[in-house]
matplotlib code that plots the C-alpha trace (Angstrom):
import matplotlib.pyplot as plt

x = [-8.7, -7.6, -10.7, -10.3, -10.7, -13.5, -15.4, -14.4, -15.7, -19.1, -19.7, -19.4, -21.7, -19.5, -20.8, -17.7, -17.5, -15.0, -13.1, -12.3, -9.0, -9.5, -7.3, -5.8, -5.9, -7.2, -5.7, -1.7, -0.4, 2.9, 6.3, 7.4, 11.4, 12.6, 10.0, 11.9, 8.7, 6.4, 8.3, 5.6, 8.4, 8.5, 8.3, 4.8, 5.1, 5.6, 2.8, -0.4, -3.3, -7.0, -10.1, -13.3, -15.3, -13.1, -10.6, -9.3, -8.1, -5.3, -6.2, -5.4, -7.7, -10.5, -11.6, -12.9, -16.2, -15.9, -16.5, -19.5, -21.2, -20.6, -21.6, -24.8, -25.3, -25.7, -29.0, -28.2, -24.7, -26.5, -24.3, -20.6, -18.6, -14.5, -13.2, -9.9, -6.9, -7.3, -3.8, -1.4, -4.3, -4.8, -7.8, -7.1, -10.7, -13.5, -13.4, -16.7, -16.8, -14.4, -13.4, -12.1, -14.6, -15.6, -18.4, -18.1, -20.0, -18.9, -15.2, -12.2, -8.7, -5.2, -1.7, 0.6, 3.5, 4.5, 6.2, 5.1, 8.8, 8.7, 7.9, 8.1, 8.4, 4.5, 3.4, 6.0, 6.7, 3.1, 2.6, 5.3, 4.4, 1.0, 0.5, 3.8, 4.5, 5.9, 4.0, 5.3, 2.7, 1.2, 0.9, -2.8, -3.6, -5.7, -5.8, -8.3, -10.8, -14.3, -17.6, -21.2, -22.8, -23.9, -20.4, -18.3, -20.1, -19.8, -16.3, -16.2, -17.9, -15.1, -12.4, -14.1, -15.2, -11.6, -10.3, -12.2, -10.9, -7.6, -7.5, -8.2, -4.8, -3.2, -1.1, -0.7, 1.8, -0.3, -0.7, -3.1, 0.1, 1.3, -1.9, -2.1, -4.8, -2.5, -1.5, -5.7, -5.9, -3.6, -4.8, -8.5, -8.1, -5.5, -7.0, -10.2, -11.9, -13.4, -16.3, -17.5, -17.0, -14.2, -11.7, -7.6, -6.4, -2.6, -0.8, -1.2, -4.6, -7.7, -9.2, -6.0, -2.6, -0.7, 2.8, 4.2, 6.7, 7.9, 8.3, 10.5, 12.5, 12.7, 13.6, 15.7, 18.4, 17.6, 19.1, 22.1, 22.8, 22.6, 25.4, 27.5, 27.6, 27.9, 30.4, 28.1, 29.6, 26.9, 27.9, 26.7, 24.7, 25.7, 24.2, 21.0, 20.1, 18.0, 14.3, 13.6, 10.2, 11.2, 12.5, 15.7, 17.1, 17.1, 17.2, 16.1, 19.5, 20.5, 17.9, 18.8, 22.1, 21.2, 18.9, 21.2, 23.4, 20.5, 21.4, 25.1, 25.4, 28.7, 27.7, 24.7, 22.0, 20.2, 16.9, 18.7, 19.2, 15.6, 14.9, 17.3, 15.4, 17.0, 15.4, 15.2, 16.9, 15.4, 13.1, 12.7, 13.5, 12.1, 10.7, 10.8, 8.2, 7.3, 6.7, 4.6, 7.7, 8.3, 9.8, 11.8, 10.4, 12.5, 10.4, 7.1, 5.1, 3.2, 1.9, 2.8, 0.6, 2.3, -0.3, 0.1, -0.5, -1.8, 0.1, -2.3, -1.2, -4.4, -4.9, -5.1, -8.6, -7.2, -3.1, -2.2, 1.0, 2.2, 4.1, 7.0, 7.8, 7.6, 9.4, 9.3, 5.8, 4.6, 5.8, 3.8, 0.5, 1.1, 1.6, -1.4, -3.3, -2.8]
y = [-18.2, -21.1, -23.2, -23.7, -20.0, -19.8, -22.0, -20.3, -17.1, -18.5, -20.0, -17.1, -15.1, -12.8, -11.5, -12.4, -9.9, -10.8, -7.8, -8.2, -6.9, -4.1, -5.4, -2.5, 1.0, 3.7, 6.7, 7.5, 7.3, 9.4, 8.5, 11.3, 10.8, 9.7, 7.2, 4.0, 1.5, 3.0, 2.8, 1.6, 0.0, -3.3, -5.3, -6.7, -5.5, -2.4, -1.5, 0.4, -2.3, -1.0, -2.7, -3.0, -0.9, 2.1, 1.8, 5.5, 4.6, 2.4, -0.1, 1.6, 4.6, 2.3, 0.3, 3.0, 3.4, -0.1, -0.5, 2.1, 0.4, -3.1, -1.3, 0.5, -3.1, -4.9, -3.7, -5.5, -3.8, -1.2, -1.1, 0.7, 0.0, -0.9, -0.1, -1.7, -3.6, -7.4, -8.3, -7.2, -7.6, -9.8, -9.4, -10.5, -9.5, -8.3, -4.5, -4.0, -5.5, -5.4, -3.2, -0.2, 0.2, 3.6, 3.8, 6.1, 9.2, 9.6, 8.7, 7.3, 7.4, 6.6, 7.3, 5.5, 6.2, 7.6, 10.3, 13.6, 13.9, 10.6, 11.5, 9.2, 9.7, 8.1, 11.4, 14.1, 13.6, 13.8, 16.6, 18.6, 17.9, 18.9, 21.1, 22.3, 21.3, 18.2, 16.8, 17.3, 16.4, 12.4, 10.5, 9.0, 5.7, 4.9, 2.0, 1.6, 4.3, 3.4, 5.5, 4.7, 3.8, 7.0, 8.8, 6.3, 6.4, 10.0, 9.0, 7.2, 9.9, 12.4, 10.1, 9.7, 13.5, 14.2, 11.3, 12.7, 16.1, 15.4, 13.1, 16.2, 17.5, 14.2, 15.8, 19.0, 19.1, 17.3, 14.2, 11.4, 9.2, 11.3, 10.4, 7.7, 6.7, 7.9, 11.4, 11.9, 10.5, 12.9, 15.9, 15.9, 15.2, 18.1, 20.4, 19.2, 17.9, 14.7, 14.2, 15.0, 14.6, 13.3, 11.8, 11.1, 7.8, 8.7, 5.5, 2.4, 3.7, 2.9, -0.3, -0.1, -1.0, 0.3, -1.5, -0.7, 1.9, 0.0, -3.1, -1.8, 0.1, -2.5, -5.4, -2.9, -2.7, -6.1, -7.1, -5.0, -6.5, -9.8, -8.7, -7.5, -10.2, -12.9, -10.8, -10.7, -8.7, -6.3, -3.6, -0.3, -1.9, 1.2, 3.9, 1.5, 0.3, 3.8, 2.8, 2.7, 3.9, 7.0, 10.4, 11.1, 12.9, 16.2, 16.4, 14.2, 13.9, 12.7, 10.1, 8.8, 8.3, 5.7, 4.1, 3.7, 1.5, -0.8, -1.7, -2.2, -5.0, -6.8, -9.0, -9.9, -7.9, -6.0, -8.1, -11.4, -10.1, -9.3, -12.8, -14.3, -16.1, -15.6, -15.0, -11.3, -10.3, -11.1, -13.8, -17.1, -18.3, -19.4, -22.6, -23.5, -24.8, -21.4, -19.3, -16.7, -14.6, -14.1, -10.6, -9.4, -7.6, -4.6, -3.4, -3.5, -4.5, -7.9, -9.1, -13.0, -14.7, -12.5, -10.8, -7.3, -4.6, -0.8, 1.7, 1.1, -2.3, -3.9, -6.2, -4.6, -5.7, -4.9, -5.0, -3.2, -4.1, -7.1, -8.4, -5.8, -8.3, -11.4, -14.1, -14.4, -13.0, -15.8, -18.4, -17.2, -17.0, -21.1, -21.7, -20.0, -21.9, -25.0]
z = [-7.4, -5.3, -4.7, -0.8, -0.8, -3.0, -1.1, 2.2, 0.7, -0.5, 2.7, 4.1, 2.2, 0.2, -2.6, -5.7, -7.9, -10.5, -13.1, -16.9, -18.1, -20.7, -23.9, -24.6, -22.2, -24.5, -22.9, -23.5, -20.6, -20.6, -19.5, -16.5, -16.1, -13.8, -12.3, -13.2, -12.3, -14.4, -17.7, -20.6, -22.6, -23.8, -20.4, -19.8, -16.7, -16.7, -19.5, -17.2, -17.1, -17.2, -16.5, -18.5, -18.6, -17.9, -20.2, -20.1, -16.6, -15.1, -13.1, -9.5, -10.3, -12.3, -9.1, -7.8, -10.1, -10.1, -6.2, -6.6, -8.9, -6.7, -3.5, -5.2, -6.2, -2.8, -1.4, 1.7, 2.4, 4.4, 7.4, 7.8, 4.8, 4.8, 1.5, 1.2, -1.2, -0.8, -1.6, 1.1, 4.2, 6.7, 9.3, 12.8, 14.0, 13.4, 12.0, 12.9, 16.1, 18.6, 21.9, 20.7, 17.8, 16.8, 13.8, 11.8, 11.6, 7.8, 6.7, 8.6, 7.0, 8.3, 8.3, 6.5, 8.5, 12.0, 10.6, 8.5, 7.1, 5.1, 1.6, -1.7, -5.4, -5.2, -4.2, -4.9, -8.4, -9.4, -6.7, -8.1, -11.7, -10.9, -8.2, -8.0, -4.2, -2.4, 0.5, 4.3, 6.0, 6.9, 4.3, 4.4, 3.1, 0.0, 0.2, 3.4, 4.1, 6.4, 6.1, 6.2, 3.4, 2.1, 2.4, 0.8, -2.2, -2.4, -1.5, -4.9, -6.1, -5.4, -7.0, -10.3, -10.5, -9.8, -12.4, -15.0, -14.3, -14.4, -17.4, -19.3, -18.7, -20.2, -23.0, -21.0, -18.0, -15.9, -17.8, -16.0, -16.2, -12.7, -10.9, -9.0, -6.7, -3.7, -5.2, -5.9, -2.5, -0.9, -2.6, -2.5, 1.6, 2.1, 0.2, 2.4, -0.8, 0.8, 2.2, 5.8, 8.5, 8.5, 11.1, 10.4, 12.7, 13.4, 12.0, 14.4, 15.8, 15.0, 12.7, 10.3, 11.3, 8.3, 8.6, 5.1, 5.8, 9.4, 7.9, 5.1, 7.5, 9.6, 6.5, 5.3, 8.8, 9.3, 6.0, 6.4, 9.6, 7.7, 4.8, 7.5, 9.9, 7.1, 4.8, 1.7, -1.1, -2.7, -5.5, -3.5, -0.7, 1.5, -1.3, -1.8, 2.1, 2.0, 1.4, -2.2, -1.9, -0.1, -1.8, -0.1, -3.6, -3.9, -8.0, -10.5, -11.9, -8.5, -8.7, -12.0, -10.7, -7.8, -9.9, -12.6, -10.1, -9.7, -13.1, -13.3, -10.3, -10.7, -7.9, -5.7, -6.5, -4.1, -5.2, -4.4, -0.8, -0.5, -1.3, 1.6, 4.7, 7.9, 11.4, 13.0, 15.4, 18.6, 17.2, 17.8, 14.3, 11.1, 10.8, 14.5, 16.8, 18.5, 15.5, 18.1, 17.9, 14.5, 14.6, 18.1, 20.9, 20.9, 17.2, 20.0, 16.6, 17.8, 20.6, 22.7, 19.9, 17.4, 15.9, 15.7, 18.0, 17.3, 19.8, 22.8, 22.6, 21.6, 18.6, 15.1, 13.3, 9.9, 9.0, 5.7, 3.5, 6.3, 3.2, 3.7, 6.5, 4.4, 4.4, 8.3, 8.6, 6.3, 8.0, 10.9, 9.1, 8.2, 11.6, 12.6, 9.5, 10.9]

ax = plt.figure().add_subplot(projection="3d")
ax.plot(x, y, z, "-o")
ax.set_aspect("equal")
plt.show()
């Protein structure tokens, strides 16, 4: 951890908590065609991680009982409790403490996406391997979720009990390997599993601003419009401008096929286009003086300081997955660091 940051943190009373890496996970996790990120061969990578001291779990699913054991920890954490992911979140406020702030009665979640329709093979490969459906409903986030004290450690509660249960069926046809912490997540709320009460935040409402699926959609056309107007040649950029993330495939052999020509790129790859920097349409440009507006006004995502907006306008308190957006968004945040 950067040192500036460590400082900053223990300034501001945070209590560090910091993980070991388990050496070696001791469950098999099993290889479920056709996810093509999860692949345990031999790339580092792409072998599951687990932490100490649970071992039997990846690492997604193994912060949970983690987190309960930190929460049940801090004797002084008494008040309403954000359970989030650290990596991909900014705060521009206050979650526990601005206008439209409603405490919780016992959980929160929220959306991930505006639409029901959007599915992904996050959720329906390991649904249909394991409960025999796909989802068509909102996708709800597990990577944020607010409760009191008391009902996010049942919370935590729920996810291990359901871990556990499901590890059991590792060799059968529901190996663990098809959970992840979002298809637990999914499940236990839609088949009303999780605690109560409980109150869904339609995406762009409420204390999280998930922007994941937006800003992919919105990277995605934006990129596009870049090949076209500057004549880039990419091997099947018209097959692979669909979101990657997002199950628009019918079959699994279909699938297969448009990942397979991820691999045989004669040209640019699709990655190197992901890596190009180039303002947004509508913006006022990367590395200018006015970085405010970072992203253009017609996507209605960020306000005249450019932070970003929930769908009554107002400031988000906590922005999920704001990466999707990156590079432009990043330039943003250094502006605003200086």
């Amino acid at each position: 951890m950067d040192k500036f940051v460590l400082e900053y943190l223990e300034s501001k009373d945070v209590q560090l908590k910091f993980v070991r890496m388990a050496k070696k996970c001791t469950t098999h996790f099993q290889v479920v065609d056709p996810i093509p990120t999860l692949d345990s061969g031999d790339d580092p990578d792409k072998v599951p991680k687990c932490l100490e001291p649970y071992p039997q779990f990846k690492i997604e699913l193994g912060r949970f009982p983690l987190m309960r054991e930190y929460l049940e920890e801090c004797t002084t954490c008494t008040g309403p409790v954000l359970s989030t992911d650290f990596g991909d979140v900014i705060f521009q406020q206050d979650p526990f403490d601005y206008p439209e702030y409603i405490p919780p009665e016992g959980l929160q979640v929220f959306e991930e996406s505006v639409s029901p329709f959007l599915s992904t093979w996050l959720y329906d490969i390991p649904l249909s391997n394991c409960r025999g459906r796909k989802l068509r409903k909102p996708r709800i986030s597990p990577g944020q979720t607010v409760g009191t004290r008391e009902k996010i450690l049942e919370y935590y509660d729920v996810m291990y009990e359901t871990m556990k249960e499901w590890i059991k069926d590792d060799k059968g046809p529901c190996p663990l390997f098809n959970a992840n912490d979002h298809t637990i997540h999914q499940t236990l709320f839609y088949e009303d599993k999780l605690p109560k009460p409980i109150c869904a935040f339609r995406n762009r409402d409420g204390m999280v601003n998930n922007v994941g699926v937006t800003g992919t959609l919105i990277m995605l056309e934006e990129r596009k419009r870049y090949v076209l107007e500057n004549n880039l040649k990419v091997l099947g950029f018209e097959d692979l401008i669909k979101p990657r993330h997002d199950n628009h495939y019918e079959t699994k052999k279909e699938f297969r096929i448009q990942m397979q020509k991820f691999k045989e790129f004669e040209e640019m790859p699709y990655s190197e286009v992901e890596d190009l920097e180039f303002p947004l349409m509508g913006a006022t440009g990367l590395n200018n003086k006015d970085q405010d507006q970072w992203i253009g006004p017609q996507y209605q995502l960020i306000d005249s300081a450019g932070y970003f907006m929930n769908l009554d306008r107002m400031r988000s308190p906590v922005v999920h997955q704001y990466d999707t957006l990156s590079p432009n968004v990043d330039y943003w945040l250094e502006w605003k660091a200086q």
